[in-house]
C-alpha positions as CSV (number, residue, x, y, z in Angstrom):
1,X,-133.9,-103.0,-4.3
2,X,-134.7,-106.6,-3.2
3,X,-136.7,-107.9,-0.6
4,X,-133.2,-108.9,1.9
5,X,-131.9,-105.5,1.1
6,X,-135.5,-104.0,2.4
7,X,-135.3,-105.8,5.4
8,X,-131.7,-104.5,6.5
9,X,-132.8,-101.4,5.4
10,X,-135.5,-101.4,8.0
11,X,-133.9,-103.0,10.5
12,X,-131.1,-99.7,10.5
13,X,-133.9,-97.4,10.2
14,X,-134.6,-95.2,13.7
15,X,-137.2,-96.8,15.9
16,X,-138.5,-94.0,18.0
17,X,-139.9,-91.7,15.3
18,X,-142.9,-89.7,16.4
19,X,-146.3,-89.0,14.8
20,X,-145.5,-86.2,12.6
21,X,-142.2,-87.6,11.4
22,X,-144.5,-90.6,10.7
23,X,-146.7,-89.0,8.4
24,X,-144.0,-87.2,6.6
25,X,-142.4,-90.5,5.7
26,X,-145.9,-91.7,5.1
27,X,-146.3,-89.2,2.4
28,X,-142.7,-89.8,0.8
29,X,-144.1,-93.5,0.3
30,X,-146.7,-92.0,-1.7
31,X,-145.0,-90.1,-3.6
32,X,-144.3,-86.5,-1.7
33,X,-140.6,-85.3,-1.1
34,X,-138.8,-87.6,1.4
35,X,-138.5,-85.2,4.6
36,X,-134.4,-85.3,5.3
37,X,-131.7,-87.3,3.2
38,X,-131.6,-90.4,5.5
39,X,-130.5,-92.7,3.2
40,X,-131.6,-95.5,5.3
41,X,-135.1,-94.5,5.8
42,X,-134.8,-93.5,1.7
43,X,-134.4,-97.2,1.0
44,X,-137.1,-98.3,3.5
45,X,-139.6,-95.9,2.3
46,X,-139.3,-96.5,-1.4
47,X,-141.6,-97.9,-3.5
48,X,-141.4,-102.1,-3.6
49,X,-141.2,-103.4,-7.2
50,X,-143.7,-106.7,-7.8
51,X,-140.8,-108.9,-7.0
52,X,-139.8,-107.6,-3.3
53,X,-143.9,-106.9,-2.5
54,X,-144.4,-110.7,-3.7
55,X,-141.5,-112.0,-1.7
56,X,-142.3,-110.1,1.8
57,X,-146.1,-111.0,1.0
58,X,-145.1,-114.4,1.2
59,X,-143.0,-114.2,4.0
60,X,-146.1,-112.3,5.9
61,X,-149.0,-114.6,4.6
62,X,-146.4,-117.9,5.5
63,X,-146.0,-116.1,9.3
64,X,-149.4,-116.3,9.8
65,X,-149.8,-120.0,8.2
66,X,-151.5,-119.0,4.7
67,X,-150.6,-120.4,2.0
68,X,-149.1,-117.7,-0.3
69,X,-150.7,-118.2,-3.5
70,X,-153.7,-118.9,-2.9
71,X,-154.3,-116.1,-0.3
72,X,-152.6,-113.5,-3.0
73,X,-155.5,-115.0,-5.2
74,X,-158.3,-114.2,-2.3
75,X,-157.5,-111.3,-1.1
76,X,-156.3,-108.9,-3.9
77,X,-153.4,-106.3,-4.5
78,X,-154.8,-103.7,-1.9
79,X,-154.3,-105.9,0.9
80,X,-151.2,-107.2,-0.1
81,X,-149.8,-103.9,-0.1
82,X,-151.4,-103.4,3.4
83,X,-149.7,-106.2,4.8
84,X,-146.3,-105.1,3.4
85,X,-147.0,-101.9,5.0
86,X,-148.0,-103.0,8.2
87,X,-144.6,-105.1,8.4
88,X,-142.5,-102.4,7.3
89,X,-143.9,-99.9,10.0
90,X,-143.4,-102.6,12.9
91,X,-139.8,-103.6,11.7
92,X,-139.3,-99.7,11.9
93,X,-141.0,-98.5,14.6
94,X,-141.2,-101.3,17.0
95,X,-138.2,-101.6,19.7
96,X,-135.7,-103.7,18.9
97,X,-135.0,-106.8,21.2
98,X,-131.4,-106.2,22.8
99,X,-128.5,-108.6,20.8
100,X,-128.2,-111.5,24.0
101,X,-125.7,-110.7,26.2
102,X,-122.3,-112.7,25.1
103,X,-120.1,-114.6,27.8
104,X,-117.8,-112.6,30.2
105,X,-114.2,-113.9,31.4
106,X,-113.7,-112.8,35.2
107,X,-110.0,-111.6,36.3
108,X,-108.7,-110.2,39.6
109,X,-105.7,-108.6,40.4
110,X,-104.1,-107.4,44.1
111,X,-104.9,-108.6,47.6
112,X,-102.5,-109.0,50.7
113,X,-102.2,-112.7,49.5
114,X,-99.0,-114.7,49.0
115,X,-100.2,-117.2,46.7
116,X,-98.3,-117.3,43.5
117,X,-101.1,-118.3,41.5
118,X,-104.0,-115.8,42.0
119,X,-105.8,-117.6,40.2
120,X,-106.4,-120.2,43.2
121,X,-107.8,-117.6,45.5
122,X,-110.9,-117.9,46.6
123,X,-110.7,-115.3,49.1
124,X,-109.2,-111.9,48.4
125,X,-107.7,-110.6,52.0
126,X,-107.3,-106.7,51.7
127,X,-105.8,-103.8,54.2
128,X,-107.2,-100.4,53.7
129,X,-104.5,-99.6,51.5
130,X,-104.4,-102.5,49.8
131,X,-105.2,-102.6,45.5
132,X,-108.0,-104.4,44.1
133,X,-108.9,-104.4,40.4
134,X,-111.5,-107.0,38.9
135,X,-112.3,-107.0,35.0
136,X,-114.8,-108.2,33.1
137,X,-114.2,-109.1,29.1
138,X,-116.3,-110.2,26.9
139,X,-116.0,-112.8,24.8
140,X,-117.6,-110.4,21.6
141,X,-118.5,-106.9,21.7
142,X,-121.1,-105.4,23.7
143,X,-122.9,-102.9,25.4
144,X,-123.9,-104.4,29.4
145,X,-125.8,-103.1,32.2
146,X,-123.8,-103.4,35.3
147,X,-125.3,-103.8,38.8
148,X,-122.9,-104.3,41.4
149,X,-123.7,-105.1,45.1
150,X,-121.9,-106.4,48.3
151,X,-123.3,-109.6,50.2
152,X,-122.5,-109.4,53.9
153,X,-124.5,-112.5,55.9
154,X,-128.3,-112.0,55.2
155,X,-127.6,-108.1,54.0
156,X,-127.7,-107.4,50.4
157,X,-126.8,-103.8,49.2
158,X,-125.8,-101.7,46.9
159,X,-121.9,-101.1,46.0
160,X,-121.5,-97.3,44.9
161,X,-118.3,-97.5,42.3
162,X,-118.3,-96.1,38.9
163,X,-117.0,-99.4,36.4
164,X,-115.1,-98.1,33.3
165,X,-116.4,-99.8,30.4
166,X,-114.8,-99.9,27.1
167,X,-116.1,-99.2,23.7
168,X,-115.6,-103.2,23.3
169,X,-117.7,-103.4,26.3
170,X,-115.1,-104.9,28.9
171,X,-116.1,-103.9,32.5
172,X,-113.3,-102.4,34.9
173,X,-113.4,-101.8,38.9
174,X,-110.3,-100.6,40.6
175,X,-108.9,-98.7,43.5
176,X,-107.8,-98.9,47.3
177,X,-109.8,-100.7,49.7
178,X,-110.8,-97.9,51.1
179,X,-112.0,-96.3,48.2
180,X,-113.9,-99.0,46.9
181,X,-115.3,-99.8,50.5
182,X,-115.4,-97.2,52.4
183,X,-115.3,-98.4,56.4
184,X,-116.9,-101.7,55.8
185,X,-115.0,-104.7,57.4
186,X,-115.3,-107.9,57.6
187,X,-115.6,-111.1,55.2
188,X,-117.9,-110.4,52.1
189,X,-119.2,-111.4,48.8
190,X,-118.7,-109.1,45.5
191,X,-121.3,-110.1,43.1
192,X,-121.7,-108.1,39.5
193,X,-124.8,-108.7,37.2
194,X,-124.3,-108.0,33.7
195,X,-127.9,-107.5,31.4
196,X,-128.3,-106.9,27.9
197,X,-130.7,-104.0,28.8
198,X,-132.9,-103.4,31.9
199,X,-134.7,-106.4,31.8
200,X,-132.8,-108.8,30.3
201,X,-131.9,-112.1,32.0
202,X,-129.1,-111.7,34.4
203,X,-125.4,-113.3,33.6
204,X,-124.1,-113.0,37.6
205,X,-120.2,-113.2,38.9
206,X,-119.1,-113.1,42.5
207,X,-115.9,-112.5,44.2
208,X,-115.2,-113.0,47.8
209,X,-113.2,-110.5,50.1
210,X,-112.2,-109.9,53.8
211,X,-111.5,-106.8,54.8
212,X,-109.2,-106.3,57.3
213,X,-108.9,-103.2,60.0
């Protein structure tokens, strides 16, 4: 095993492990019976050969701006394997920063307009009965938070729908105007924010409606 196969070894490995399930692995790294046939978490656990320890030694000693040969020199083996160690558990057991959030293409469909080209709207004009759908494709897989809320003058609040979202991670909203807003009426702003997770920076897209009695 080399030091790049290690790494994506790691990386696959399951991040939320708790103490006991720790130790077992712990204990498989010294030599003990590996606790379940994960063959990810195999690989990450197994002993390093000199090559891969020298190579992520280097790559830890060069993160922290020593300079790899001569700290090897100065601070010994046992330490060296330390430092390995301590890399390996956070690439394991440390949460994983979300992939960024890739671009998403905005499309609505239905209305009471007469436009041909919807795609000059800039207000969508809907009846109680009338269809709306809006999508959201990415441009690459992915896996978004949605937030949707309606804008109405100074009001901001919540819009209760339920988006279907693909396995690609494309975003759909459809219905009635009455099932998608109940009672309310009046001219309005749609806006949806898509995160990577929770707390990821927001990627925001807006649609504006009337809604007619």
């Amino acid at each position: 095993m080399n030091a790049d196969d290690l790494l994506e070894a790691l990386g696959r490995a399951q991040r939320d492990a708790d103490t006991d399930e720790w130790g077992a692995w712990e204990a498989h790294a010294e030599g003990a019976p590996a606790p379940d046939d994960d063959a990810d978490r195999v690989a990450a656990f197994a002993p390093m050969d000199d090559e891969t320890l020298d190579r992520f030694t280097d790559r830890a000693l060069d993160a922290v701006g020593a300079t790899s040969r001569v700290a090897k020199r100065r601070i010994g083996p046992p330490i060296i394997v330390a430092l390995a160690a301590a890399a390996a558990v956070l690439l394991v057991f440390l949460p994983r920063e979300p992939d960024p959030l890739p671009a998403f293409r905005l499309q609505v469909r239905g209305g009471d307009q007469t436009h041909r080209n919807e795609a000059e709207l800039t207000v969508r004009r809907l009846s109680p009965e009338s269809r709306l759908e809006i999508v959201l494709t990415p441009e690459t897989r992915a896996d978004p938070v949605v937030r949707a809320e309606l804008i109405q003058g100074d009001a901001v609040s919540p819009w209760v729908v339920t988006p279907e979202v693909s396995e690609r991670g494309a975003i759909r909203i459809a219905g009635s105007a009455h099932e998608l807003f109940g009672e309310r009426r009046g001219a309005m702003t749609i806006r949806i924010t898509l995160r990577a997770d929770d707390e990821g920076p927001p990627q925001h897209h807006e649609l504006n409606v009337e809604l007619l009695p």
